[in-house]
N, CA, C and O atoms as a printed pandas DataFrame, in Angstrom:
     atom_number atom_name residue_name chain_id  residue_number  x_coord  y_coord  z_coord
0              1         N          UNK        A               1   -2.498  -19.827   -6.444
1              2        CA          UNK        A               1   -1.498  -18.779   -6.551
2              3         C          UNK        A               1   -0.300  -19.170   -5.699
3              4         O          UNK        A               1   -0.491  -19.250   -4.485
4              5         N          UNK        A               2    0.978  -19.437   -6.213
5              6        CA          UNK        A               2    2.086  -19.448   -5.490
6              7         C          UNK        A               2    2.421  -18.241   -4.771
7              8         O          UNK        A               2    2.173  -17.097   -5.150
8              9         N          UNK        A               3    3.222  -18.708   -3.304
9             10        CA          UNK        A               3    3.715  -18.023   -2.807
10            11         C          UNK        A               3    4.477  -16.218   -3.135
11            12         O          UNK        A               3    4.246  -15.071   -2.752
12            13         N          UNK        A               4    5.613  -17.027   -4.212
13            14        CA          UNK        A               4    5.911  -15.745   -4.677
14            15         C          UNK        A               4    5.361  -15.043   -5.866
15            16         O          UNK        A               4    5.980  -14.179   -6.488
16            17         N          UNK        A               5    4.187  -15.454   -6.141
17            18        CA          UNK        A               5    3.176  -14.993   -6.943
18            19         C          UNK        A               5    1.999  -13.766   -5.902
19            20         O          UNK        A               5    1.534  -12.645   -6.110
20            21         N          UNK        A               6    1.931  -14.677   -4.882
21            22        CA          UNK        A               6    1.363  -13.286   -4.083
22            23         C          UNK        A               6    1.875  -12.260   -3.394
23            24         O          UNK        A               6    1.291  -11.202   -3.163
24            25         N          UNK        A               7    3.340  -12.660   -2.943
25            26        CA          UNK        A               7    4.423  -11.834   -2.439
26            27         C          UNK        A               7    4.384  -10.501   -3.538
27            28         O          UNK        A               7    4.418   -9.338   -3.136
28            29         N          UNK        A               8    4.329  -10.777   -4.608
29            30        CA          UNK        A               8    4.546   -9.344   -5.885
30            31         C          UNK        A               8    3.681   -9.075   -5.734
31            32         O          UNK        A               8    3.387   -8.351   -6.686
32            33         N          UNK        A               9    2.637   -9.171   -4.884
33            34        CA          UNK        A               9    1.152   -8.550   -5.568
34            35         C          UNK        A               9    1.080   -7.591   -3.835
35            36         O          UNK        A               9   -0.057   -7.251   -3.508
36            37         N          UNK        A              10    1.859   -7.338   -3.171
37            38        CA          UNK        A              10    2.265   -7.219   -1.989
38            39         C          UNK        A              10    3.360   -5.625   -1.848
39            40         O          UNK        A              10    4.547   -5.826   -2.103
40            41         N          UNK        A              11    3.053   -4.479   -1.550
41            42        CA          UNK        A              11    3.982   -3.891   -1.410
42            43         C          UNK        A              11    4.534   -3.571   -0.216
43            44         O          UNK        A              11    3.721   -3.878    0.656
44            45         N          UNK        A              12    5.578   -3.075    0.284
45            46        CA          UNK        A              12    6.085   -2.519    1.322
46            47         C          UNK        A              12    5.932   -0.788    2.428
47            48         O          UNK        A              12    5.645    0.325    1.987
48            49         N          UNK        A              13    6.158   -1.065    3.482
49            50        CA          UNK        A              13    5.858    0.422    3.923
50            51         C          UNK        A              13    6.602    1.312    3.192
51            52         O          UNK        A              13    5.789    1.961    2.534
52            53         N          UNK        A              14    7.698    1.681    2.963
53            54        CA          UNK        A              14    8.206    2.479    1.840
54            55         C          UNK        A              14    7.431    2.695    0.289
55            56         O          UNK        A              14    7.327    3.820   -0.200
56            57         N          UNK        A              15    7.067    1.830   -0.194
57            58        CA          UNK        A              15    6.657    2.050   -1.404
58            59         C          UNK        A              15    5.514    2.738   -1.405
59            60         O          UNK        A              15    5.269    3.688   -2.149
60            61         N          UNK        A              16    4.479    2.080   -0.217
61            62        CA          UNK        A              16    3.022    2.792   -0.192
62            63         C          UNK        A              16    3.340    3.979    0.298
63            64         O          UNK        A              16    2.608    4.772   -0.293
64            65         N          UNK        A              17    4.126    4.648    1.163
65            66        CA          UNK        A              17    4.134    5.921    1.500
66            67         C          UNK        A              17    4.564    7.028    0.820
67            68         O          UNK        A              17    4.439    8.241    0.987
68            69         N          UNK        A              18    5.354    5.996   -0.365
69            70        CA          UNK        A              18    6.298    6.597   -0.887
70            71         C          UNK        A              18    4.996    7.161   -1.978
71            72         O          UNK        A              18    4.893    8.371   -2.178
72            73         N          UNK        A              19    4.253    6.401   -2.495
73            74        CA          UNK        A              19    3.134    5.979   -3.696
74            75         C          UNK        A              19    1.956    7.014   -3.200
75            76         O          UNK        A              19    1.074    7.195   -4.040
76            77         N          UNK        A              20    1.850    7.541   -2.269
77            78        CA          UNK        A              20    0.836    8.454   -0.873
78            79         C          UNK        A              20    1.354    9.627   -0.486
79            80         O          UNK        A              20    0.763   10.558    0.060
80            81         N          UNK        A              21    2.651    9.535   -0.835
81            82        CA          UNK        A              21    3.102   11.302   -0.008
82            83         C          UNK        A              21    3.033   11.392    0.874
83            84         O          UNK        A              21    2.798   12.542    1.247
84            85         N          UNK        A              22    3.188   10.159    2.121
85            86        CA          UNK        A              22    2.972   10.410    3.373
86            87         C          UNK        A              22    4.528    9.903    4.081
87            88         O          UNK        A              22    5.355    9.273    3.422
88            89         N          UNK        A              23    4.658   10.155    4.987
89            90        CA          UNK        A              23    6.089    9.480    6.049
90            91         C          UNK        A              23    5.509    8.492    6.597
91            92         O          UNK        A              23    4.566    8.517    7.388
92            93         N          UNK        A              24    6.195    7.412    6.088
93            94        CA          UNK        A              24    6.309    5.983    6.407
94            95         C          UNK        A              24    4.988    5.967    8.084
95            96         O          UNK        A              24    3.792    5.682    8.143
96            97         N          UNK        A              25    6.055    6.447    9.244
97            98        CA          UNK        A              25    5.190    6.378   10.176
98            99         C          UNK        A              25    3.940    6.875   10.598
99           100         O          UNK        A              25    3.422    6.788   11.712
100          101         N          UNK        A              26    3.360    7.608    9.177
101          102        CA          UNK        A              26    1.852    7.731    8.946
102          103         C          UNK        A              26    0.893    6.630    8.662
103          104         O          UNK        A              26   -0.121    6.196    9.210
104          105         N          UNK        A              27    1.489    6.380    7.756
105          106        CA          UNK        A              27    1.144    5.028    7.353
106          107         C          UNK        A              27    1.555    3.498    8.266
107          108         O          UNK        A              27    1.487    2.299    7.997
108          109         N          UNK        A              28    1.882    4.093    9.142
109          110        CA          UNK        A              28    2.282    2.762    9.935
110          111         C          UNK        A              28    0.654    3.343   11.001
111          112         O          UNK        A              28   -0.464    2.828   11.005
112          113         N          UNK        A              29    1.149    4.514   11.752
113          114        CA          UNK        A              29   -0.103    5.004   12.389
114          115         C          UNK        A              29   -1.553    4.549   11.737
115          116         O          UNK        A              29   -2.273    3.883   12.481
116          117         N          UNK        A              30   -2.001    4.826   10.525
117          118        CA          UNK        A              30   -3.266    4.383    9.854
118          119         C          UNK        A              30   -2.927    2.813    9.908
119          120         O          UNK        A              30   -3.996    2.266   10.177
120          121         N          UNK        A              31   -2.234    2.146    9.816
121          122        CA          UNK        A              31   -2.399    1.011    9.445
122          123         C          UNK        A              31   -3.035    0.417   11.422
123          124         O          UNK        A              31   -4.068   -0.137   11.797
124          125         N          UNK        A              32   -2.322    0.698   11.857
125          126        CA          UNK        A              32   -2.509    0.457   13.362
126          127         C          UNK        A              32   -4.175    0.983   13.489
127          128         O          UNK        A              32   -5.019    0.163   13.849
128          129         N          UNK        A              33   -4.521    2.239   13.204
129          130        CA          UNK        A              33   -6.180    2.328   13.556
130          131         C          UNK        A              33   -6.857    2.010   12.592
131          132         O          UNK        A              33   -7.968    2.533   12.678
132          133         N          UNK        A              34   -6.694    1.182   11.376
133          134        CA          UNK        A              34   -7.572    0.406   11.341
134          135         C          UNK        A              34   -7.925    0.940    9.681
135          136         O          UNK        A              34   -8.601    0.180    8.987
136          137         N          UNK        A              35   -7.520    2.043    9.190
137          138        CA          UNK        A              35   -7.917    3.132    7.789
138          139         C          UNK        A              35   -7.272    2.017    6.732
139          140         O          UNK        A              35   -7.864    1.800    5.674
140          141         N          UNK        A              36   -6.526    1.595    6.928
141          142        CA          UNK        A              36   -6.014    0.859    5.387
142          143         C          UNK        A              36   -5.515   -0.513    6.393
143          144         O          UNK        A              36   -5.260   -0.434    7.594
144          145         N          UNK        A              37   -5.463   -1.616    5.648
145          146        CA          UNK        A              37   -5.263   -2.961    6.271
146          147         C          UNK        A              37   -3.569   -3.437    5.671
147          148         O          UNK        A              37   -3.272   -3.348    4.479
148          149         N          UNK        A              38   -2.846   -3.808    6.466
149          150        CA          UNK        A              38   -1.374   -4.179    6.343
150          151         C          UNK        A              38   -1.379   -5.093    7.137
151          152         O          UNK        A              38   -1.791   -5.091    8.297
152          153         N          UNK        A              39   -0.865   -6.014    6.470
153          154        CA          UNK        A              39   -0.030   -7.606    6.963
154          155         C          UNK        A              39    0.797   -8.133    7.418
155          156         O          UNK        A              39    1.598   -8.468    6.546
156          157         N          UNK        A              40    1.129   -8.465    8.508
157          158        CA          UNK        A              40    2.641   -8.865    9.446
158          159         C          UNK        A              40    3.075  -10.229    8.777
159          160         O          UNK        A              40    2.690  -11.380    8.982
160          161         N          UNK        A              41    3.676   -9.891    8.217
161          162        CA          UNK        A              41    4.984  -11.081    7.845
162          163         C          UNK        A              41    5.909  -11.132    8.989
163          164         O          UNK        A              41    5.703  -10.280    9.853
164          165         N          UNK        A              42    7.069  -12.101    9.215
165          166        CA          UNK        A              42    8.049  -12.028    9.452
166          167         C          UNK        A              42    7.902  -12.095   10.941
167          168         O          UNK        A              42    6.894  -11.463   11.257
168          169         N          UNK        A              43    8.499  -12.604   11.967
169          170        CA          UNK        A              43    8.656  -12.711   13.203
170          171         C          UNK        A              43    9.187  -11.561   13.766
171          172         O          UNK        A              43    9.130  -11.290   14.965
172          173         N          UNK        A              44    9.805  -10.749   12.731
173          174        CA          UNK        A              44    9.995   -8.955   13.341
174          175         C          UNK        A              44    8.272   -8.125   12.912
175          176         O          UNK        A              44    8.179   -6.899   12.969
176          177         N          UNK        A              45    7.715   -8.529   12.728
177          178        CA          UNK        A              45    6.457   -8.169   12.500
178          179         C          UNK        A              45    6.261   -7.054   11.202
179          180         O          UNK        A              45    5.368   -6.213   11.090
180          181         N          UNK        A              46    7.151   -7.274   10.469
181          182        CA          UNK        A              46    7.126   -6.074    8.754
182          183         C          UNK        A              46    5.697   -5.893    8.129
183          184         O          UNK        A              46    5.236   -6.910    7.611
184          185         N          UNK        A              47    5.104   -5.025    8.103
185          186        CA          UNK        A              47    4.096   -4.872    7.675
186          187         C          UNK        A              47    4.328   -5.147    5.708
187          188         O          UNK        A              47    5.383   -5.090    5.076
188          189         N          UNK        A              48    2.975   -5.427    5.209
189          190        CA          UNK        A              48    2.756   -5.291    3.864
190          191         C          UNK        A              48    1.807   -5.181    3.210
191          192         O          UNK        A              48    1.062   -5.888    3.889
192          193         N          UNK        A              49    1.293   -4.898    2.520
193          194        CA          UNK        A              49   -0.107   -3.999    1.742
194          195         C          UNK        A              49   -0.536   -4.591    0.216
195          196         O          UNK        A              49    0.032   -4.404   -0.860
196          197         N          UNK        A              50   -1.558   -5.253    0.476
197          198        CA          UNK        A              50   -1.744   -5.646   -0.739
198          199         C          UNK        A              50   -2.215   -4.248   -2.047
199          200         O          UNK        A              50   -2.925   -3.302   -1.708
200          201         N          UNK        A              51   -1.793   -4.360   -3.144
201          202        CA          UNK        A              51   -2.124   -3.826   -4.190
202          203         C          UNK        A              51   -3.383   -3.211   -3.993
203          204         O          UNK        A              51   -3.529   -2.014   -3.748
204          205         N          UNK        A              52   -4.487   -4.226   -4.126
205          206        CA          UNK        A              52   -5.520   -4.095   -4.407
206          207         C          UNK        A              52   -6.470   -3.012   -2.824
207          208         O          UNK        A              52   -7.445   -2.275   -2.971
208          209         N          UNK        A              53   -6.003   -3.201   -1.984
209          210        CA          UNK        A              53   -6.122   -2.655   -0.348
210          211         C          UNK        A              53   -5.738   -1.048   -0.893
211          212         O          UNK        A              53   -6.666   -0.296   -0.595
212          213         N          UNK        A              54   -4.817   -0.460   -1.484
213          214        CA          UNK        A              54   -4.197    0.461   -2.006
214          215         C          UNK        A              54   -5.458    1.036   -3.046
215          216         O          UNK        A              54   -6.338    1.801   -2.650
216          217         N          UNK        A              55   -5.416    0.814   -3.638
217          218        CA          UNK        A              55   -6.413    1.022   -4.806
218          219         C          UNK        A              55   -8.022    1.587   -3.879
219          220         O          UNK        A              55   -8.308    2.770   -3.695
220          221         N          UNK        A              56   -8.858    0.408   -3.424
221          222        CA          UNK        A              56   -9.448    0.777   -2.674
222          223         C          UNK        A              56   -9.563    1.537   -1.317
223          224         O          UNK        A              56  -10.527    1.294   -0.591
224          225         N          UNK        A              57   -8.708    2.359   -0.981
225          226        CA          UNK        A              57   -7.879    3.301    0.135
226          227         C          UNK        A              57   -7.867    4.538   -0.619
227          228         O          UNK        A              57   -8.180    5.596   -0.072
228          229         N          UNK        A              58   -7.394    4.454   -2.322
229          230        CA          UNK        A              58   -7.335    5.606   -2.458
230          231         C          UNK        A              58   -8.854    5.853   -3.128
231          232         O          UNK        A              58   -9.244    6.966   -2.777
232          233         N          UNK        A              59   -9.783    5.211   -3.932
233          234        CA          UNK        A              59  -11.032    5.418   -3.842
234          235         C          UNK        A              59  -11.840    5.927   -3.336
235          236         O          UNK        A              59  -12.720    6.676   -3.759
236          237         N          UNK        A              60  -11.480    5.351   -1.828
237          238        CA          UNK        A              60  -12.453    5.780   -0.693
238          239         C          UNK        A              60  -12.076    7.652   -0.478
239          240         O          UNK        A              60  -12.801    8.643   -0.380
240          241         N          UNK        A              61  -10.567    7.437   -0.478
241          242        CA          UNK        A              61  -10.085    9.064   -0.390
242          243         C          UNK        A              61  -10.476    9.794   -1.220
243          244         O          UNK        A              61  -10.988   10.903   -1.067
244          245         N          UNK        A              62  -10.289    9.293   -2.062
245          246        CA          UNK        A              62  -10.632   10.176   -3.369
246          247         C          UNK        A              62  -11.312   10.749   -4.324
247          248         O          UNK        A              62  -11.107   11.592   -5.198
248          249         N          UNK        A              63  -12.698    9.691   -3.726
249          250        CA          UNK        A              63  -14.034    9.540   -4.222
250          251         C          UNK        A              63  -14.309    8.624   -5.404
251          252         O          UNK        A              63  -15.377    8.091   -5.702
252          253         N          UNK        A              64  -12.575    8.511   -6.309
253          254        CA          UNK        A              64  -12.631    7.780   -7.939
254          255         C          UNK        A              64  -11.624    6.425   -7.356
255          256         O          UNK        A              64  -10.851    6.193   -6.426
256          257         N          UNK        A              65  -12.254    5.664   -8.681
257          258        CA          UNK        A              65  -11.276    4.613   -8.354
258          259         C          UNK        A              65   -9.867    4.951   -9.236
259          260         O          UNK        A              65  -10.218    4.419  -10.290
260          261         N          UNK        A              66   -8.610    5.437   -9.495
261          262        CA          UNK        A              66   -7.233    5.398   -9.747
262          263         C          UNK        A              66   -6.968    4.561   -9.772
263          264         O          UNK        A              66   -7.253    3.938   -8.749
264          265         N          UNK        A              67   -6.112    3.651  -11.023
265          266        CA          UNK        A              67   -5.548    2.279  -10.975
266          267         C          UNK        A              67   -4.435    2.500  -10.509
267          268         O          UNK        A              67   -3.653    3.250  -11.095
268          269         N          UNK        A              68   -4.052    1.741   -9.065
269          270        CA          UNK        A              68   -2.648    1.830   -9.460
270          271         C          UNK        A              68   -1.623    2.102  -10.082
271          272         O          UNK        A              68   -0.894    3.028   -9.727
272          273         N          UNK        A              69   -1.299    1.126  -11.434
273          274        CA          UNK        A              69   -0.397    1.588  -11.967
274          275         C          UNK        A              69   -0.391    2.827  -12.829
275          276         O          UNK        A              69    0.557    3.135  -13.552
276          277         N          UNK        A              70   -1.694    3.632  -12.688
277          278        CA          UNK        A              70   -1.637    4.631  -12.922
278          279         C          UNK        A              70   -0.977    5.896  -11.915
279          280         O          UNK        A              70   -0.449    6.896  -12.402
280          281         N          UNK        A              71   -1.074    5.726  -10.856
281          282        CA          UNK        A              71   -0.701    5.715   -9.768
282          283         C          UNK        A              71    0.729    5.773   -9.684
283          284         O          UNK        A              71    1.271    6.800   -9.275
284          285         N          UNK        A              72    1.203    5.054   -9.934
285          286        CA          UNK        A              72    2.556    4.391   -9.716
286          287         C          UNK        A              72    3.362    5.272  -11.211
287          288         O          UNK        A              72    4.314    6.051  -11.151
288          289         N          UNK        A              73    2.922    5.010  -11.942
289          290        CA          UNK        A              73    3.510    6.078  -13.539
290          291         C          UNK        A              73    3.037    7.351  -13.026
291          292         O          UNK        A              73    3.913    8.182  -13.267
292          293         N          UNK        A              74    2.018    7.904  -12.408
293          294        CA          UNK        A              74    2.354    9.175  -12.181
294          295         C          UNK        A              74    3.812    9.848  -11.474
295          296         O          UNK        A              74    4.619   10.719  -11.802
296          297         N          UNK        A              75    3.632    8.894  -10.303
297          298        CA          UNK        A              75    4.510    9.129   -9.020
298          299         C          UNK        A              75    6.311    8.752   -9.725
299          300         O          UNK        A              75    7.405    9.166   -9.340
300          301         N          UNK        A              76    6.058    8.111  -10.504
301          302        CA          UNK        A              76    7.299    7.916  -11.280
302          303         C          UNK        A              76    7.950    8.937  -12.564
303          304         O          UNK        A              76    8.962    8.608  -13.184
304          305         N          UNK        A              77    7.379    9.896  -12.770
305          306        CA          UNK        A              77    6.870   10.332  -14.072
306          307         C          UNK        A              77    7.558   11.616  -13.444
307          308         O          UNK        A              77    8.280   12.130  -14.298
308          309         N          UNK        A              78    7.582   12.348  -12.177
309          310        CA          UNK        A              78    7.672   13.293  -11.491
310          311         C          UNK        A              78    9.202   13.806  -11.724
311          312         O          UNK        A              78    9.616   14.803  -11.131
């Protein structure tokens, strides 16, 4: 898998919070204790969230597995 092949498969703190209904620095908070796993890129330390980390986060919450882009067309759909 190339680089920017896994970069897309990768979202940002905005998008997941945005994708969650939560304020960004919730999701920065969970990511820090440990509830959902985010990735430091960047020498400013930017967090990022794989897809699939998302999916299984909301499972666990939710009891069902939700595909993403089901997910994502809801939240868009609004």
């Amino acid at each position: 898998m190339g680089n920017s092949e896994h970069m897309s498969n990768m979202l940002t703190v905005r998008e997941v919070a945005r994708l969650l209904h939560v304020h960004p620095n919730t999701l920065r908070r969970w990511s820090n204790n440990g509830r959902i796993r985010a990735y430091r890129i960047t020498p400013r330390g930017d967090r990022r969230f794989k897809r699939e980390e998302i999916v299984r986060f909301l499972t666990e919450l939710n009891g069902h597995g939700d595909d993403l882009q089901e997910v994502e067309s809801r939240q868009w759909s609004r």
